[in-house]
MMTF fields as JSON, N, C-alpha, C and O atoms, coordinates in Angstrom:
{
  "mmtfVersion": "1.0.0",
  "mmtfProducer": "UNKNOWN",
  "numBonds": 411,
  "numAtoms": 412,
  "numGroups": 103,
  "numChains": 1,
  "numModels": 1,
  "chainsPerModel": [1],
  "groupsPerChain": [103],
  "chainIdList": ["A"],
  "bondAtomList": [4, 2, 8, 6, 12, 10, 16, 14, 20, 18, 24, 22, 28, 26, 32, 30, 36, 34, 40, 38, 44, 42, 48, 46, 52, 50, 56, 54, 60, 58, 64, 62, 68, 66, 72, 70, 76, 74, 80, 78, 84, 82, 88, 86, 92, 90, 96, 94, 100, 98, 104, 102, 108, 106, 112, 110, 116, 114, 120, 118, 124, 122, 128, 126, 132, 130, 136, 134, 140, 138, 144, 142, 148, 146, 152, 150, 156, 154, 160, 158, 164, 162, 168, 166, 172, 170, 176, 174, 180, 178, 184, 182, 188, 186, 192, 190, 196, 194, 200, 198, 204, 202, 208, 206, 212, 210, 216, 214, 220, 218, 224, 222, 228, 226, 232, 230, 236, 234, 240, 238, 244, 242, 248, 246, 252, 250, 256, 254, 260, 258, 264, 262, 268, 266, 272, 270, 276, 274, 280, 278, 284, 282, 288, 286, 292, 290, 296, 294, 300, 298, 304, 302, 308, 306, 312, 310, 316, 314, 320, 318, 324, 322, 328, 326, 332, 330, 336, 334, 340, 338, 344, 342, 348, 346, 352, 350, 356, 354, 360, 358, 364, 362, 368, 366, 372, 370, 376, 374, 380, 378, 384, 382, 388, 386, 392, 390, 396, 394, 400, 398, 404, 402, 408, 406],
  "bondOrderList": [1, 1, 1, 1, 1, 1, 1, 1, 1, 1, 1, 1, 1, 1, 1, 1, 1, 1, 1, 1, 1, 1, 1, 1, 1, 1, 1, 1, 1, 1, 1, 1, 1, 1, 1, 1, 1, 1, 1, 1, 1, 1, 1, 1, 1, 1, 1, 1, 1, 1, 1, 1, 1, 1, 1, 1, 1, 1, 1, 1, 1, 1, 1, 1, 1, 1, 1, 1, 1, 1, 1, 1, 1, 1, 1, 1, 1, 1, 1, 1, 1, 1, 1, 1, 1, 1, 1, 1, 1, 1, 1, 1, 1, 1, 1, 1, 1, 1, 1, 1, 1, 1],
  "groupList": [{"groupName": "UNK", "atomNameList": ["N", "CA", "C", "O"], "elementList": ["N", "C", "C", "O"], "formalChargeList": [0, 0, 0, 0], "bondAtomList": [1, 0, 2, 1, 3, 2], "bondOrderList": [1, 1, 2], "singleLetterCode": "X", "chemCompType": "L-PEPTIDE LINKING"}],
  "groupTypeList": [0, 0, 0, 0, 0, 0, 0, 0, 0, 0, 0, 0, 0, 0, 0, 0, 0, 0, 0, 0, 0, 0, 0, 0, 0, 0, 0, 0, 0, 0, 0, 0, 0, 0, 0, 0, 0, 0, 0, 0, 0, 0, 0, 0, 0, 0, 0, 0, 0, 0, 0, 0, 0, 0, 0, 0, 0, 0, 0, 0, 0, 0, 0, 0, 0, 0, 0, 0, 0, 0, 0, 0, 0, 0, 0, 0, 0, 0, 0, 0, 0, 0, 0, 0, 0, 0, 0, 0, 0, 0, 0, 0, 0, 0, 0, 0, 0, 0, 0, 0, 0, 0, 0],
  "groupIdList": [1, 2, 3, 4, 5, 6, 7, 8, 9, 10, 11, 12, 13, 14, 15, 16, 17, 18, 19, 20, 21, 22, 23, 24, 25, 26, 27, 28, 29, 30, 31, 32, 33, 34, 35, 36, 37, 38, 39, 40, 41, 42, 43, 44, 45, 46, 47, 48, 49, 50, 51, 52, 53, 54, 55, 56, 57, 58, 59, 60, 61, 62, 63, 64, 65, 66, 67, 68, 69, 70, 71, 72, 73, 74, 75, 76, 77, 78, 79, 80, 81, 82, 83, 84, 85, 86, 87, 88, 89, 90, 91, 92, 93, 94, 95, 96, 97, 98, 99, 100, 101, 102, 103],
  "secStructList": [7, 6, 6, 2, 2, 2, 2, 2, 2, 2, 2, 2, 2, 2, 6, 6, 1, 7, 7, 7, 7, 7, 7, 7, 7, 6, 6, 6, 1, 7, 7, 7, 7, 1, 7, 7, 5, 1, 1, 7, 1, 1, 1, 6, 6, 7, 1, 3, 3, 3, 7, 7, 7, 7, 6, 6, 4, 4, 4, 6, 7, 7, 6, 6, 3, 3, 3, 3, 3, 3, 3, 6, 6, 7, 1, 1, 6, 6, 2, 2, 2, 2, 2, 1, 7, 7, 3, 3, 3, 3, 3, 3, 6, 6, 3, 3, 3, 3, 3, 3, 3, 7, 7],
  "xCoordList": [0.823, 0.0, 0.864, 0.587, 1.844, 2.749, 3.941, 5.101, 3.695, 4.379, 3.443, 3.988, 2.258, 1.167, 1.2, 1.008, 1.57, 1.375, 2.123, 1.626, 3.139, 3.981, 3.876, 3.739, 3.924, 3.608, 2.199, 1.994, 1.495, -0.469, -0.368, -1.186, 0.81, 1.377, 1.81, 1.651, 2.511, 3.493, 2.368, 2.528, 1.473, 0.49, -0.668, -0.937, -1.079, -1.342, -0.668, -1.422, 0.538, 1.142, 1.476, 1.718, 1.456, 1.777, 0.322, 0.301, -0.843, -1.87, -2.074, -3.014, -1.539, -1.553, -0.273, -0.2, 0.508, 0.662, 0.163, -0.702, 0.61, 0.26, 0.512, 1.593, -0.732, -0.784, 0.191, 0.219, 0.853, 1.463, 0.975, -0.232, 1.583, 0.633, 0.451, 1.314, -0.402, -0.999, -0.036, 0.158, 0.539, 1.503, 0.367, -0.863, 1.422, 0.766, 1.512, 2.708, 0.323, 0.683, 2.127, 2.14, 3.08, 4.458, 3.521, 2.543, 4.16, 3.594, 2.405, 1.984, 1.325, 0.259, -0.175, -1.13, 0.948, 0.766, 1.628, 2.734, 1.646, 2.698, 2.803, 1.761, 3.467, 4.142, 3.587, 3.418, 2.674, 2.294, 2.076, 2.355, 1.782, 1.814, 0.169, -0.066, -0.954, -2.124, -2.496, -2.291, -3.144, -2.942, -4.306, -5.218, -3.799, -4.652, -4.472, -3.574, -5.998, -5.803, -6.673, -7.367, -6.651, -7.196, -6.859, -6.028, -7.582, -7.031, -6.956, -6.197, -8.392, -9.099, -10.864, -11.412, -11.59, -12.39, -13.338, -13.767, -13.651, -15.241, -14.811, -15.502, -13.365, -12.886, -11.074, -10.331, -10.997, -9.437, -8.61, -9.153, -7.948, -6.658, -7.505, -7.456, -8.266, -9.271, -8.312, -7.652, -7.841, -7.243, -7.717, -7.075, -8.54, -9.463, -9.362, -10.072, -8.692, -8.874, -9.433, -9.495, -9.886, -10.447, -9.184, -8.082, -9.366, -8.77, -8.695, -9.774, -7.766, -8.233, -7.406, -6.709, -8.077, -8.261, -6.521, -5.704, -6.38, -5.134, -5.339, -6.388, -4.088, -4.49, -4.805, -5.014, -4.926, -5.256, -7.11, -8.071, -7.04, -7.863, -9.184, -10.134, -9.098, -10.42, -11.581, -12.796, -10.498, -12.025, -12.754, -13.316, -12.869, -13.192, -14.245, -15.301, -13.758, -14.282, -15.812, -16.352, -16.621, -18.445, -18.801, -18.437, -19.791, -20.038, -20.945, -21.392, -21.303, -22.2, -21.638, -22.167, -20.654, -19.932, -18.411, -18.27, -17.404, -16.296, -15.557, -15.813, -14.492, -13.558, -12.466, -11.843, -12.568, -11.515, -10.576, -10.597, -9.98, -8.833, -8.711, -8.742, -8.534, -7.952, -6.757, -6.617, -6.208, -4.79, -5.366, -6.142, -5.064, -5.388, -5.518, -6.56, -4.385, -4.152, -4.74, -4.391, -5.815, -6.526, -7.328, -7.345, -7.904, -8.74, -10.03, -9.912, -11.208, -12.614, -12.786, -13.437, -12.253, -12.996, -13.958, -14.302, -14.398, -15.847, -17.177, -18.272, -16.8, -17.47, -17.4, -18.246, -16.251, -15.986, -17.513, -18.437, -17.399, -17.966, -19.742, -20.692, -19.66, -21.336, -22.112, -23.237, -20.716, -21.385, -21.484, -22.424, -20.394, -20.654, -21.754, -22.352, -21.649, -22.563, -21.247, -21.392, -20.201, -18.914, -18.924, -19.128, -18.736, -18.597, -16.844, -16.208, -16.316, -15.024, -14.9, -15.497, -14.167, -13.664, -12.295, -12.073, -11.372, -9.852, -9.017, -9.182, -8.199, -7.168, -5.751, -5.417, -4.568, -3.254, -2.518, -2.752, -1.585, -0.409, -0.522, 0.089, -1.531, -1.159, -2.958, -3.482, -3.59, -4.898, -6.201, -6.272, -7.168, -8.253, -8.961, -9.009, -9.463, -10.396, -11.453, -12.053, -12.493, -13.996, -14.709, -14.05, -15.847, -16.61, -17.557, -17.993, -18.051, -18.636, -19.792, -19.556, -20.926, -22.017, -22.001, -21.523, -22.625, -22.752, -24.03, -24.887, -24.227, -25.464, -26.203, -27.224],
  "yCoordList": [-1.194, 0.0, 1.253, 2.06, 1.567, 2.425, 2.115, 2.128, 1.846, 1.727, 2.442, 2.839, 2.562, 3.293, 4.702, 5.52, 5.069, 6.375, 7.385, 8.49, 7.085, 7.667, 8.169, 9.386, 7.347, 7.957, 9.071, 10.069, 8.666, 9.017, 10.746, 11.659, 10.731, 12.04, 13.264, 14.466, 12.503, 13.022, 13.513, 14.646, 12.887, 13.075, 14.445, 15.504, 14.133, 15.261, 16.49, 17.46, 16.704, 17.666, 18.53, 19.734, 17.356, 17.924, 18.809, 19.798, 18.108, 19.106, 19.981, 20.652, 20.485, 21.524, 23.106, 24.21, 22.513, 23.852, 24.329, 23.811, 25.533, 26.795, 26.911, 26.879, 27.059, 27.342, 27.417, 26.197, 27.588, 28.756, 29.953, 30.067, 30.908, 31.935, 31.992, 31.769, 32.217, 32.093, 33.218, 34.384, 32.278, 33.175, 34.549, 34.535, 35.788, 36.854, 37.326, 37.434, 37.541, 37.991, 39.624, 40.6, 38.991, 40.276, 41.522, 41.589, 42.319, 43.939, 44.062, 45.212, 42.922, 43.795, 44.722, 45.5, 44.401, 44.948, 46.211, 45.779, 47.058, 48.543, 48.684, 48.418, 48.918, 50.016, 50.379, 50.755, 50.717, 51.769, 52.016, 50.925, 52.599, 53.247, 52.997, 52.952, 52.838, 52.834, 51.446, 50.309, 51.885, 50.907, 49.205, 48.68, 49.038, 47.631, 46.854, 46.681, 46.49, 44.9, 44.07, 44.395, 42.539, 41.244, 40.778, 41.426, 39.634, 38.936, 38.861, 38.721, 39.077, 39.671, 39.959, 39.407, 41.12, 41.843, 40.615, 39.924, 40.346, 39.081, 37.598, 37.018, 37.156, 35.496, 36.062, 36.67, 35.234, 34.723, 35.215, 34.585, 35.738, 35.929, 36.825, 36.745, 37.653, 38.912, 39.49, 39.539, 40.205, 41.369, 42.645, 43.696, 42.528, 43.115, 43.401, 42.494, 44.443, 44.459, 45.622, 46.545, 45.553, 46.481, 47.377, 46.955, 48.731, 49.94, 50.308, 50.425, 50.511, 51.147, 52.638, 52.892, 53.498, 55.034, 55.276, 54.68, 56.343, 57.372, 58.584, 58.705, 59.827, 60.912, 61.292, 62.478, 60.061, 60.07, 59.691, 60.46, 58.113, 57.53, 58.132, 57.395, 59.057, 59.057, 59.962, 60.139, 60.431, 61.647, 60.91, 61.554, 59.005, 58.481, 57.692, 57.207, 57.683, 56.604, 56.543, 57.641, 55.573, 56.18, 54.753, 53.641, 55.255, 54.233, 53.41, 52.437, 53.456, 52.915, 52.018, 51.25, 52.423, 51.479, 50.907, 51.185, 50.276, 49.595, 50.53, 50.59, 51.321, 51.137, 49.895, 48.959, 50.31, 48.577, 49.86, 50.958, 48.811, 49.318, 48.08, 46.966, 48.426, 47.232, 47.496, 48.3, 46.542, 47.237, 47.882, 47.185, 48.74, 49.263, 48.076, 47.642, 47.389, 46.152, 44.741, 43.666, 44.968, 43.762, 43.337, 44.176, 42.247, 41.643, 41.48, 41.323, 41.58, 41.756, 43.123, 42.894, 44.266, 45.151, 46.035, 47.156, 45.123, 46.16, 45.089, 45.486, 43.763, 42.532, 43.159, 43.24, 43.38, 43.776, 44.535, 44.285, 45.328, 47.136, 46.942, 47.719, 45.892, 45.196, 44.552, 44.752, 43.313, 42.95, 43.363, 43.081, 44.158, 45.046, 46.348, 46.608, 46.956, 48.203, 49.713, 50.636, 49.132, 49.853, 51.322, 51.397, 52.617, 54.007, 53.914, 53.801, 54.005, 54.605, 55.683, 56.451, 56.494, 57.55, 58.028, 59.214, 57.29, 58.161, 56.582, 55.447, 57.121, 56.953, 57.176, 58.361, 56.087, 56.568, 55.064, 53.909, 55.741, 54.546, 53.175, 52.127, 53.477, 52.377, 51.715, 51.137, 51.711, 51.419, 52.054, 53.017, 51.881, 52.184, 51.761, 50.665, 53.031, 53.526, 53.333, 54.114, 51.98, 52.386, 52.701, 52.477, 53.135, 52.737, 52.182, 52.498, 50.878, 49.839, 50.112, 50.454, 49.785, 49.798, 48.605, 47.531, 48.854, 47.496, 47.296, 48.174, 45.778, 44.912, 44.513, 43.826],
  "zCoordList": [0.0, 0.0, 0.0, -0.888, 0.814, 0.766, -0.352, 0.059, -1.701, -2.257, -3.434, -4.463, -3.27, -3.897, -3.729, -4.628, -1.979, -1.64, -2.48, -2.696, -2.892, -2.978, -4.521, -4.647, -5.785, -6.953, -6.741, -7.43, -5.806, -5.926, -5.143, -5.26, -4.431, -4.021, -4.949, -4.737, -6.238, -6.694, -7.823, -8.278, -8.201, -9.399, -8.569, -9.136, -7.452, -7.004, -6.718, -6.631, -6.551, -7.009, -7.505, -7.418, -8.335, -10.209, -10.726, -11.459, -10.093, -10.615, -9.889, -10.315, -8.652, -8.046, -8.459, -7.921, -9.573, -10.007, -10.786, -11.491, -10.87, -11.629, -13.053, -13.64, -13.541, -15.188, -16.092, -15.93, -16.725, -17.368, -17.505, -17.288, -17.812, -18.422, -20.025, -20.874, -20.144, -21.998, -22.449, -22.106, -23.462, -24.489, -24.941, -24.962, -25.304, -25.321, -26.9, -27.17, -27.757, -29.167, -28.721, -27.971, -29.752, -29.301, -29.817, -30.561, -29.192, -29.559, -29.321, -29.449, -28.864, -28.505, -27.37, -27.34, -26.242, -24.85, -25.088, -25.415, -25.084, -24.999, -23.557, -22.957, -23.084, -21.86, -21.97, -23.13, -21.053, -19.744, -18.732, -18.234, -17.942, -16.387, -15.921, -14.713, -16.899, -16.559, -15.871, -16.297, -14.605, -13.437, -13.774, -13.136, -14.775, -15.144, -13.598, -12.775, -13.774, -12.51, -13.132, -14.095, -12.38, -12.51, -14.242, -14.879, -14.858, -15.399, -17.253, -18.212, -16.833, -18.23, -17.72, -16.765, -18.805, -18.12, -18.488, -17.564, -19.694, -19.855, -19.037, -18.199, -19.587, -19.123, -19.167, -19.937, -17.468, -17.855, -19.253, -20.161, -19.608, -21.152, -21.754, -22.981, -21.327, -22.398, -22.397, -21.359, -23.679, -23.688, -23.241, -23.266, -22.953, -22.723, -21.068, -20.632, -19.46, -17.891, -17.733, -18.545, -16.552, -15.871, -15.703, -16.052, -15.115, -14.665, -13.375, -12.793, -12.808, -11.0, -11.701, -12.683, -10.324, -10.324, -10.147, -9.445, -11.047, -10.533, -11.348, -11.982, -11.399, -11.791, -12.851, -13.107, -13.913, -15.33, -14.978, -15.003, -14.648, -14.843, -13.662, -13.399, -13.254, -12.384, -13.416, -13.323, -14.456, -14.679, -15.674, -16.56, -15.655, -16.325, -15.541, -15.948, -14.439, -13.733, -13.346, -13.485, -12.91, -12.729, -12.251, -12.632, -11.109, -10.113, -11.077, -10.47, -12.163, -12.728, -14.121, -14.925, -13.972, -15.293, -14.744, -13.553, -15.245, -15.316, -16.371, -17.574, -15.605, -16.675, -17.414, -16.914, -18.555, -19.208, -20.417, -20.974, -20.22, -21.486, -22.154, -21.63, -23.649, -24.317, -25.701, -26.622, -25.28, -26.432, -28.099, -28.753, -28.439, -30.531, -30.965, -31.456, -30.815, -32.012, -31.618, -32.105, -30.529, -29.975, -31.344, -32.245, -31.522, -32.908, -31.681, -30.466, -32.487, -32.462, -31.221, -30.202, -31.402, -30.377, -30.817, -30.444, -31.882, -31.696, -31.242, -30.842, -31.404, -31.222, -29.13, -28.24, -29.207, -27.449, -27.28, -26.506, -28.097, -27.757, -28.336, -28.237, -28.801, -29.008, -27.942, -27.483, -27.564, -26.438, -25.233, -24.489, -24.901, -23.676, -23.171, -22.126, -24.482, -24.754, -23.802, -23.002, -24.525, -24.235, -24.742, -25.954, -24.042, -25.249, -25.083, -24.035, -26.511, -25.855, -25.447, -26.201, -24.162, -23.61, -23.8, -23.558, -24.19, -24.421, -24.696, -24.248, -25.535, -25.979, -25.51, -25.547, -24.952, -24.044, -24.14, -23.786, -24.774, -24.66, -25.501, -25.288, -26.586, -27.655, -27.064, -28.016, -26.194, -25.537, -25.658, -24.894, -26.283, -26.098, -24.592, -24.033, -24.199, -22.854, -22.922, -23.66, -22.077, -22.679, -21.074, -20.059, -21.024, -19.839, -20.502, -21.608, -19.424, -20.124, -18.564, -17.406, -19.242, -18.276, -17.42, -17.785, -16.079, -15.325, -15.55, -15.659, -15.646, -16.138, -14.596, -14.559]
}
């Protein structure tokens, strides 16, 4: 039996790490300073994150919508801006700015 334990350890393990992270198309992310958080705004790998507040981003901000940014050179952002019911607000650092309504 303890000759069992031991592979049945090692396989649980193994599924207890961590992802990779999903390869990211080169050049679509630019440098910048704009304070993106969490992972992606619809699922996990959206190019598509939310925004937290600083001295750029507040005169955007509204208790009633999400700010998101998503890179220029993202593919389907207007499919984004359909299903969200997204307005864009500004443009900075290679990123389109939207506020997107909360549902």
């Amino acid at each position: 039996m303890h000759r069992l334990a031991a592979p049945a350890a090692l396989v649980l393990l193994a599924a207890c790490e961590p992802m990779p992270p999903t390869p990211q198309p080169p050049g679509l992310f630019p440098p910048t300073d704009l304070p993106f958080f969490g992972n992606g705004y619809r699922i996990d790998g959206d190019y598509c994150r939310r925004l937290g507040e600083d001295a750029y981003t507040n005169q955007f901000l509204d208790d009633a919508a999400d700010l998101v940014g998503c890179p220029e050179g993202a593919e389907n952002l207007g499919v984004f801006v359909l299903d969200t019911g997204a307005q864009e607000v500004a443009r900075r650092d290679g990123y389109v700015l939207y506020s997107v309504p909360l549902r």
